[in-house]
NUMARSE-943895 format. One record per residue (C-alpha): residue in three letters; x, y, z. Coordinates in Angstrom, 1 decimal. Example, Ala and Ser with C-alpha at 12.3 -4.5 7.8 and 13.67 -1.06 7.14 Angstrom:
% residues 2
   res       xx       yy       zz
   ALA     12.3     -4.5      7.8
   SER     13.7     -1.1      7.1
This chain:
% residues 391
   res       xx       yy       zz
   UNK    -30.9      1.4    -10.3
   UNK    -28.2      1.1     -7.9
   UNK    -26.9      2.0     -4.3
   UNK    -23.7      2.3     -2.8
   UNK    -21.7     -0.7     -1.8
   UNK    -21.5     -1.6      1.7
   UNK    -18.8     -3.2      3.1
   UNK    -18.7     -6.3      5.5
   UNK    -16.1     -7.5      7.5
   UNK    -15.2    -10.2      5.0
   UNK    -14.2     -7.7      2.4
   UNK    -17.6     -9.2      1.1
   UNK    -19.4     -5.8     -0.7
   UNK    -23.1     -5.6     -1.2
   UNK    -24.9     -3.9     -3.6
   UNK    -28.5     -3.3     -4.2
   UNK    -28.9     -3.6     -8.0
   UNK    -32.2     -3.4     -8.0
   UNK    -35.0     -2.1     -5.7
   UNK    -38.7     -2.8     -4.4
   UNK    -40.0     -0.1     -6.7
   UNK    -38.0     -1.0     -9.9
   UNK    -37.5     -4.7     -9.7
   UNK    -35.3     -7.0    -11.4
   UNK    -37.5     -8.7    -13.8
   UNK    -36.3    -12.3    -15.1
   UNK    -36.2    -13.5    -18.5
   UNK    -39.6    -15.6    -17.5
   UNK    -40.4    -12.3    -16.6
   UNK    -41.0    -12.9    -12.6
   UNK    -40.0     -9.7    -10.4
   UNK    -37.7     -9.5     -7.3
   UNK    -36.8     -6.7     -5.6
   UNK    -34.9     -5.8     -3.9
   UNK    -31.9     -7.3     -4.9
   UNK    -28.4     -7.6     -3.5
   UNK    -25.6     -8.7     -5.2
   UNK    -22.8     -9.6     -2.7
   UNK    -19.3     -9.3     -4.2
   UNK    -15.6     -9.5     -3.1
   UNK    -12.6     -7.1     -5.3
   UNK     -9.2     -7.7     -5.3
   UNK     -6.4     -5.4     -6.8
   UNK     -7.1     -2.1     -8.2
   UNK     -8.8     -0.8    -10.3
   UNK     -7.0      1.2    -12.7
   UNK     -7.7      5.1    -14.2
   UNK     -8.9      4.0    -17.2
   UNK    -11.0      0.9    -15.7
   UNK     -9.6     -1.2    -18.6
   UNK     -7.7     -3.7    -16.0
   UNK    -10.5     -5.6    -14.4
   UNK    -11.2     -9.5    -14.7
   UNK    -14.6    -11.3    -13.4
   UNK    -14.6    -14.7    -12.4
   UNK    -17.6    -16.6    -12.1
   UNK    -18.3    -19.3     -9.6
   UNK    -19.3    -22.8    -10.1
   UNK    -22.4    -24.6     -9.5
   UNK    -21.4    -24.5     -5.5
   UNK    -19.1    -21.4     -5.1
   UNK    -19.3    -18.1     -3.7
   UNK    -17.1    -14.5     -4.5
   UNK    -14.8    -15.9     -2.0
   UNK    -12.2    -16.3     -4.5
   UNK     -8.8    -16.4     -2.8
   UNK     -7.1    -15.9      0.7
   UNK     -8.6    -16.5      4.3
   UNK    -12.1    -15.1      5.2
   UNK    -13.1    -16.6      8.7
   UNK    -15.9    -13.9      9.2
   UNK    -18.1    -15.0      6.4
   UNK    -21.5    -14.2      4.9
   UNK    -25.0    -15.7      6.2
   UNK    -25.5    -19.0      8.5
   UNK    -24.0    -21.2      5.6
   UNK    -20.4    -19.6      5.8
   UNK    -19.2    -23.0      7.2
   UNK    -15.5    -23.7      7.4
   UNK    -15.2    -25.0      4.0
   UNK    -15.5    -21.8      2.6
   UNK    -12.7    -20.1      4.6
   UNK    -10.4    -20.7      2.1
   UNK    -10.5    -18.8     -1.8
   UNK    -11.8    -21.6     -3.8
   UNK     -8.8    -20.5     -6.4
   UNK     -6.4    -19.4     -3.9
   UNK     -3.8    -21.4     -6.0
   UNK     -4.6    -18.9     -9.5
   UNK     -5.8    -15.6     -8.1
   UNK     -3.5    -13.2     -5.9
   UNK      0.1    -11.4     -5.8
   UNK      2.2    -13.2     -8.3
   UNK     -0.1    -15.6     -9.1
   UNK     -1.9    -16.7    -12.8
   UNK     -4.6    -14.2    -12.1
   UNK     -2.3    -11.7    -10.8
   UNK     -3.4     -9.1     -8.2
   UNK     -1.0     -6.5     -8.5
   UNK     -1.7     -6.2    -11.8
   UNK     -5.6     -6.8    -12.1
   UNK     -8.8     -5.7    -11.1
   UNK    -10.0     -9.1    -10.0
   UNK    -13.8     -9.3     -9.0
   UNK    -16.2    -11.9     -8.2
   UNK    -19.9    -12.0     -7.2
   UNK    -21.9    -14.4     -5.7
   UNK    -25.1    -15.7     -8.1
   UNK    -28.2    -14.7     -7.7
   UNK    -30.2    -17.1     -6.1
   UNK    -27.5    -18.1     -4.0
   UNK    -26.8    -18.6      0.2
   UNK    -23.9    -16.6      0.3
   UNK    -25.0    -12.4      0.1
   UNK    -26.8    -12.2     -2.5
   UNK    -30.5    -12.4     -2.5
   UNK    -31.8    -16.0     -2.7
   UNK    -34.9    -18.0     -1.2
   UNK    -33.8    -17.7      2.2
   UNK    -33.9    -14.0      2.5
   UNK    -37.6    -12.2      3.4
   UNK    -39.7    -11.8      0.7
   UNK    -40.8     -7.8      1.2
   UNK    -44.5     -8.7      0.4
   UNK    -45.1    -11.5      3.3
   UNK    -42.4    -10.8      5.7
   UNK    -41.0    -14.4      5.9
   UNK    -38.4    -16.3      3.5
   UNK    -39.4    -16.5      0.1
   UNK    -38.5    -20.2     -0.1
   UNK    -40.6    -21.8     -2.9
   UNK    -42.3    -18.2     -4.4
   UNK    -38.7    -17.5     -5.0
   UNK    -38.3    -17.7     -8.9
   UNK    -36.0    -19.6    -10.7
   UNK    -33.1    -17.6    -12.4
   UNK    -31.6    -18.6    -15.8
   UNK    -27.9    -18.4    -16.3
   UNK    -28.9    -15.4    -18.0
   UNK    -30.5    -13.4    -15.5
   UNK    -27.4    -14.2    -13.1
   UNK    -25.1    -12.7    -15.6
   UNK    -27.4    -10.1    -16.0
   UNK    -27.1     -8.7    -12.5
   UNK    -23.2     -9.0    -12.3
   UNK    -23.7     -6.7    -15.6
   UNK    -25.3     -4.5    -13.4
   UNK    -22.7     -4.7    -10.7
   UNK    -20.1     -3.4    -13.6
   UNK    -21.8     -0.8    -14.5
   UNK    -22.2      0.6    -10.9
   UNK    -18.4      0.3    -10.7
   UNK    -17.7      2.4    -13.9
   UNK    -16.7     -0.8    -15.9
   UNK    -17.5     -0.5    -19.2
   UNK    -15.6     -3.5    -20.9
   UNK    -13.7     -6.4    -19.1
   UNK    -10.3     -7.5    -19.9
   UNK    -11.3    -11.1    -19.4
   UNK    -14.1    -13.0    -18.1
   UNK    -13.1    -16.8    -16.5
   UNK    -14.7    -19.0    -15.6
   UNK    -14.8    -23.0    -14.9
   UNK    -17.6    -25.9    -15.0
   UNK    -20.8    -23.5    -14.6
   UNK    -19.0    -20.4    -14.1
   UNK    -17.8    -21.1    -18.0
   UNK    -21.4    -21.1    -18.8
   UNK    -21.6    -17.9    -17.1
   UNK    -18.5    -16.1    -18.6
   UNK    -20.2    -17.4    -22.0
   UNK    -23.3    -16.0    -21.8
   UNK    -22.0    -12.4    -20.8
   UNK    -19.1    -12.8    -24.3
   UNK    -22.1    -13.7    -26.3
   UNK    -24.9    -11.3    -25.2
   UNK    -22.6     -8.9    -24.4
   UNK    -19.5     -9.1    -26.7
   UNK    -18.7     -4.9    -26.5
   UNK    -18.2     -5.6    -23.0
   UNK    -15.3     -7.9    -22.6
   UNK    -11.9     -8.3    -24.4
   UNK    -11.0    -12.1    -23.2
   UNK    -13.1    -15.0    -22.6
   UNK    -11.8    -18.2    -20.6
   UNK    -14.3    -21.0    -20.3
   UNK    -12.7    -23.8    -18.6
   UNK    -13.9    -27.2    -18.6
   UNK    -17.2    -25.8    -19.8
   UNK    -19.7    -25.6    -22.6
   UNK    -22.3    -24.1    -24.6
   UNK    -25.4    -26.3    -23.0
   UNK    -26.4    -28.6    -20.9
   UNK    -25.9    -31.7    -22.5
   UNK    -28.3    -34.6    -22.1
   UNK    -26.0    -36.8    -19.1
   UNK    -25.8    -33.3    -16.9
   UNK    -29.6    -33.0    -17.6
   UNK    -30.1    -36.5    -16.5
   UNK    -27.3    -36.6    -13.5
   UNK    -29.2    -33.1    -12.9
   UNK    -32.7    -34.1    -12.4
   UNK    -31.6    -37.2     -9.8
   UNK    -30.4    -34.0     -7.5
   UNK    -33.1    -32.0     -8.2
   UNK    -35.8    -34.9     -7.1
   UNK    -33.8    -36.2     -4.0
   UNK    -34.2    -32.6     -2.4
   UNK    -37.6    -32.4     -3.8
   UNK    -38.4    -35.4     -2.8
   UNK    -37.0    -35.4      0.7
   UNK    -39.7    -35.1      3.7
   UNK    -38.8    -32.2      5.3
   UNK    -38.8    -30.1      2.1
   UNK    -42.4    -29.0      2.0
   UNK    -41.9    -27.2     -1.4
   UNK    -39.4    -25.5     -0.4
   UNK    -41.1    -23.4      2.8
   UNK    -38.3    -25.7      5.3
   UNK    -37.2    -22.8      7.0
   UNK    -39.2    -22.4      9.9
   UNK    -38.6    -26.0     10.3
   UNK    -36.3    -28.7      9.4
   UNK    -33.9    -28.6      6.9
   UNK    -34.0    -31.3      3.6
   UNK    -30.2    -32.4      4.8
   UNK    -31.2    -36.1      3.3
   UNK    -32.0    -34.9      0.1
   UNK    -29.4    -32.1     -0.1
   UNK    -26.9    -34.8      0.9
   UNK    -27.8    -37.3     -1.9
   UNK    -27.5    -34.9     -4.8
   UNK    -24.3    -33.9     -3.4
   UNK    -23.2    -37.3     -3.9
   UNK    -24.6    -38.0     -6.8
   UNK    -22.8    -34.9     -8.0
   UNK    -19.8    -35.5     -6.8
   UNK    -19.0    -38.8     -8.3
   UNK    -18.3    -36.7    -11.8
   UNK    -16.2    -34.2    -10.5
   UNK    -13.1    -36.0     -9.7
   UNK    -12.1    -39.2    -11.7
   UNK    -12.7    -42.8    -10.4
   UNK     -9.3    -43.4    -10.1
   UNK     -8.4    -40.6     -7.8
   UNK    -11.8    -40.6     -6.1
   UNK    -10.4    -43.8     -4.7
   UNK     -7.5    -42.9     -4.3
   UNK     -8.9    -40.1     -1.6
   UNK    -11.0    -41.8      0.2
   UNK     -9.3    -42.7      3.7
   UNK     -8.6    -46.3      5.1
   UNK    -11.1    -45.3      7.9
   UNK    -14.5    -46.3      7.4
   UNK    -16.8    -44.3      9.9
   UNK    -20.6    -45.6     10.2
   UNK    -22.8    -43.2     10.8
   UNK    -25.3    -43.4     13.7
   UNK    -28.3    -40.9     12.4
   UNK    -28.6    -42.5      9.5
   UNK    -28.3    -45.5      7.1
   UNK    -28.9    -47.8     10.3
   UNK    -30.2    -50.8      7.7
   UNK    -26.4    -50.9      6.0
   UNK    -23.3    -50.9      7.2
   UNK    -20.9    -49.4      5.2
   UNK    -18.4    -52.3      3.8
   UNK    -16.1    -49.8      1.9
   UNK    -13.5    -46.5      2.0
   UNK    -15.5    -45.7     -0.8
   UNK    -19.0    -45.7      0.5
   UNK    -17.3    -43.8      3.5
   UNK    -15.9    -41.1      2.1
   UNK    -19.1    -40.1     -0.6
   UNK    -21.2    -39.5      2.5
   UNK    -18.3    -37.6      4.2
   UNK    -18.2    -35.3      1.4
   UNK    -22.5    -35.4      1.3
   UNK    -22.0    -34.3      5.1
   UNK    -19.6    -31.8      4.1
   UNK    -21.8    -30.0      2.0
   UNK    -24.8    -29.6      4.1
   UNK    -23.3    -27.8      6.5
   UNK    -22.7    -24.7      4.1
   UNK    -25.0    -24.8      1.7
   UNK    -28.9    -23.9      1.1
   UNK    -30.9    -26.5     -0.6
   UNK    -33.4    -24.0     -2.4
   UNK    -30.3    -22.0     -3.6
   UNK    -29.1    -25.4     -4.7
   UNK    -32.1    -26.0     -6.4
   UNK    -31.9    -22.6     -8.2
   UNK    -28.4    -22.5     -9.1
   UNK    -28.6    -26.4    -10.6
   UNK    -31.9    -25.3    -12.4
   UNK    -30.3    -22.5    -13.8
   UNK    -27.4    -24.9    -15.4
   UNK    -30.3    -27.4    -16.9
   UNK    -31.9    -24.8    -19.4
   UNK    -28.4    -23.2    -20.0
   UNK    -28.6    -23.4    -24.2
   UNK    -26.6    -20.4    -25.1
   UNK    -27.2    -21.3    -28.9
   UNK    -31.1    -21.9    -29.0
   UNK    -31.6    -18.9    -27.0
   UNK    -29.3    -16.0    -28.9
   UNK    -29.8    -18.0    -32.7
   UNK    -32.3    -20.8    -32.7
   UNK    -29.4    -23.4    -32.2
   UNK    -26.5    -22.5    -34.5
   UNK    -23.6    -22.4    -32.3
   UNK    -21.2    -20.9    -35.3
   UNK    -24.5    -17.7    -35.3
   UNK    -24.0    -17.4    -31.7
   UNK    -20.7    -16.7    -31.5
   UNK    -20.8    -14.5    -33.9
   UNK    -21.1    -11.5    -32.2
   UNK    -17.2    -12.4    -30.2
   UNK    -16.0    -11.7    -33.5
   UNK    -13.5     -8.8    -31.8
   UNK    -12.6    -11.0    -28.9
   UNK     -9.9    -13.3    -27.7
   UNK    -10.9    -17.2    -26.2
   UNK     -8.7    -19.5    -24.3
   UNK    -10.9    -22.9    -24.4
   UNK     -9.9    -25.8    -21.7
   UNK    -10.4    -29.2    -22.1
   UNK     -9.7    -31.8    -19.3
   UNK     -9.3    -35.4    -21.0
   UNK    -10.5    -37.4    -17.9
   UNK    -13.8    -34.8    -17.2
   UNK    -16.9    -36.8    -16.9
   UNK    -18.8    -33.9    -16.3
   UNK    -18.0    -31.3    -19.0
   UNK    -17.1    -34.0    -21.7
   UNK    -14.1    -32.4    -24.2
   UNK    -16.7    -32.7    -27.1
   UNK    -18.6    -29.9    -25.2
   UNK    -15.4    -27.5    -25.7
   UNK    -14.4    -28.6    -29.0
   UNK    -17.8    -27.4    -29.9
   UNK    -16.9    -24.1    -28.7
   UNK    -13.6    -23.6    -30.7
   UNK    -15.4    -24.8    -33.5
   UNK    -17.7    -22.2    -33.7
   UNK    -14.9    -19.7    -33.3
   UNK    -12.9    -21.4    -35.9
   UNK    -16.2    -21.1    -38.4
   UNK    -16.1    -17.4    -37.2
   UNK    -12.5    -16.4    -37.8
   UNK    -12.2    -15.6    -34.0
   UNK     -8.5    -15.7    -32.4
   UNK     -8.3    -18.1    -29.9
   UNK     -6.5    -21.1    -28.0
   UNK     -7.9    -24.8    -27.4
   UNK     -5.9    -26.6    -25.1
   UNK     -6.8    -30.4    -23.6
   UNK     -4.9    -30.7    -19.7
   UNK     -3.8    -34.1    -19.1
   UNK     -4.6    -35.0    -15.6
   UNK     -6.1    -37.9    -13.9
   UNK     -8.0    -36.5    -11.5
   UNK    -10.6    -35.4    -13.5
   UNK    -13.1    -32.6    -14.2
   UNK    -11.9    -30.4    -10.6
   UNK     -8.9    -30.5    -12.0
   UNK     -9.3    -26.9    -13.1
   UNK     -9.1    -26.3     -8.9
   UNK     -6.4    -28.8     -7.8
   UNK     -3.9    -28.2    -10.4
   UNK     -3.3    -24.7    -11.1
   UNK      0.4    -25.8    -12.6
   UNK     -1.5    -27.1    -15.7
   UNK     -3.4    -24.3    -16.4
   UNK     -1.5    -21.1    -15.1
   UNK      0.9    -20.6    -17.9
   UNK     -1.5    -20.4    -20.3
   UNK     -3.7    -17.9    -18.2
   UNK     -0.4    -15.9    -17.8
   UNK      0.2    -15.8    -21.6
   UNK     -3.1    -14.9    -22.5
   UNK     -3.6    -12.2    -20.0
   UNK     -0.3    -11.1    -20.9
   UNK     -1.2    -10.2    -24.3
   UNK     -4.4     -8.5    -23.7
   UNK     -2.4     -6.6    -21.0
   UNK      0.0     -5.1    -23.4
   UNK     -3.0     -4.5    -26.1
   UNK     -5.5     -3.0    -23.8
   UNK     -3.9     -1.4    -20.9
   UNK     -1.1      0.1    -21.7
């Protein structure tokens, strides 16, 4: 069931796709409802809705996918997110162009940025949900965008994108959905979680879990878990960008901090700049959204849950699709093996696509630094399912 989007200031749209009488209902089969689903457009949508794109997010993004947006959505709409997080792919001209695409983006489920997530009021008690707030799969996330499409009259995608988790994301909907999108681009992505993420993913989850103030996750009448939300930030962060460059970034100026760490001094640019970026975070993002969002990526199996494990099975239901595979070769997070699994399954299957490796040394955010590398490629591939689909 749906309502009518309303618009904020931002340009941010919110839609209720689901209400307090017919709730969403997980795949663990917990209800919410309402639900909002808070979404930005771009471009326009042509007569025959066979123009429009949806890019998902990663593990920390929001629909704010390119331009200015000083207004904002929620009390976590912090500076950092004033600028599109792919300003340099998506817009007039650019790889993702908007003059010539329907461009859309929504933020998850569970998140801190419009869309209902543990810090709204649970109907039932009149407070925050905070820890009865359920834990969403990458599968229900991709469920509700579904549900965003339909209230918009799009029946099948030209392209789904989507880089690091968002990959996951764009995935999920090509696999469980395959009628409903042309082109799949899953940058810097995979199929699962792979044991590392699931290990560099449980040290996050327990530092917020762990941290004093979190009380289960019922903070908000109190204080926040900043500590913990900071650590897993940096323990994130390290496999983001590569060693090399994360030196390379970190400024001259060592700045010791005077709330915190007062039994170490920090003896390095590099020590200095990880708690810059921890510091950074906090300040525009919700730890129990966090929580949910990183949750979601550690049971992310696309395989085991659409054919009991065989990835060439699973894809083949993308039999009438296209694929444009990424691979970064200095990505710690998203190994290349985990994308040469994908265009192996598509090879097994007979399915068209492209499985390029970027060469860049600054690792796994490369896919947002270095839109030079990757653009052309989009371009083409667009291109062709342009001429195919919406002519």
């Amino acid at each position: 069931m749906t309502s009518k989007p309303v618009i904020h200031p931002s340009h941010t749209q919110f839609l209720e796709v689901a209400t307090r009488e017919e709730p969403f209902v997980l795949q663990n089969g917990s209800r919410v409802g309402p639900v909002t689903i808070a979404y930005k457009t771009y471009g326009t949508l042509n007569a025959s809705k066979t123009n429009a794109i949806l890019i998902f997010h990663a593990l920390s993004g929001s629909q704010h996918v390119t331009g200015f947006d000083p207004y904002g959505v929620g009390r976590f709409w912090g500076e950092e997110c004033q600028i599109g997080w792919w300003s340099d792919f998506v817009g007039p001209g650019k790889a993702i162009d908007t003059d010539k695409f329907f461009v859309l983006c929504c933020n998850y489920f569970g998140g801190c940025y419009g869309s209902t997530g543990p810090a709204d009021i649970n109907p039932e008690t009149g407070k925050p949900y905070g820890r009865e707030f359920p834990y969403p799969t990458v599968s229900d996330i991709v469920d509700t965008q579904v549900r965003v499409l339909d209230a918009l009259g799009i029946e099948t995608l030209l392209a789904a994108i989507g880089g690091s988790m968002g990959g996951f994301a764009a995935s999920d909907l090509a696999v469980r959905y395959p009628t409903r999108v042309r082109g799949v681009i899953p940058i810097a992505s995979g199929l699962r979680a792979t044991v590392l993420a699931k290990a560099l993913n449980f040290e996050q989850i327990y530092a917020i879990a762990e941290d004093r103030h979190f009380n289960g996750g019922d903070y908000y009448e109190g204080k926040a878990p900043w500590r913990g939300l900071l650590l897993a930030r940096m323990i994130s962060h390290k496999t983001f960008i590569s060693l090399d460059y994360l030196e390379r970034r970190a400024r001259e100026v060592i700045i010791q901090p005077t709330d915190i760490l007062s039994g170490h001094l920090l003896e390095h640019k590099v020590e200095s700049y990880m708690l810059h970026q921890g510091r950074k975070f906090i300040e525009r993002f919700d730890a129990n959204s966090y929580l949910r969002i990183i949750t979601a990526w550690q049971s992310f199996d696309l395989p085991k849950t659409v054919a009991d494990g065989d990835v060439t099975r699973a894809l083949s239901a993308c039999k009438d699709q296209r694929w444009l595979v990424f691979s970064i070769d200095s990505d710690v997070c998203f190994y290349p093996r985990e994308q040469k699994e994908i265009s192996d399954g598509l090879k097994a299957n007979g399915i068209e696509h492209w499985y390029l490796t970027v060469h860049s040394d600054k690792g796994h955010d490369s896919f947002l630094l270095e839109p030079e590398l990757f653009s052309p490629h989009i371009v083409f591939m667009l291109a062709a399912l342009e001429r195919e689909y919406c002519a």
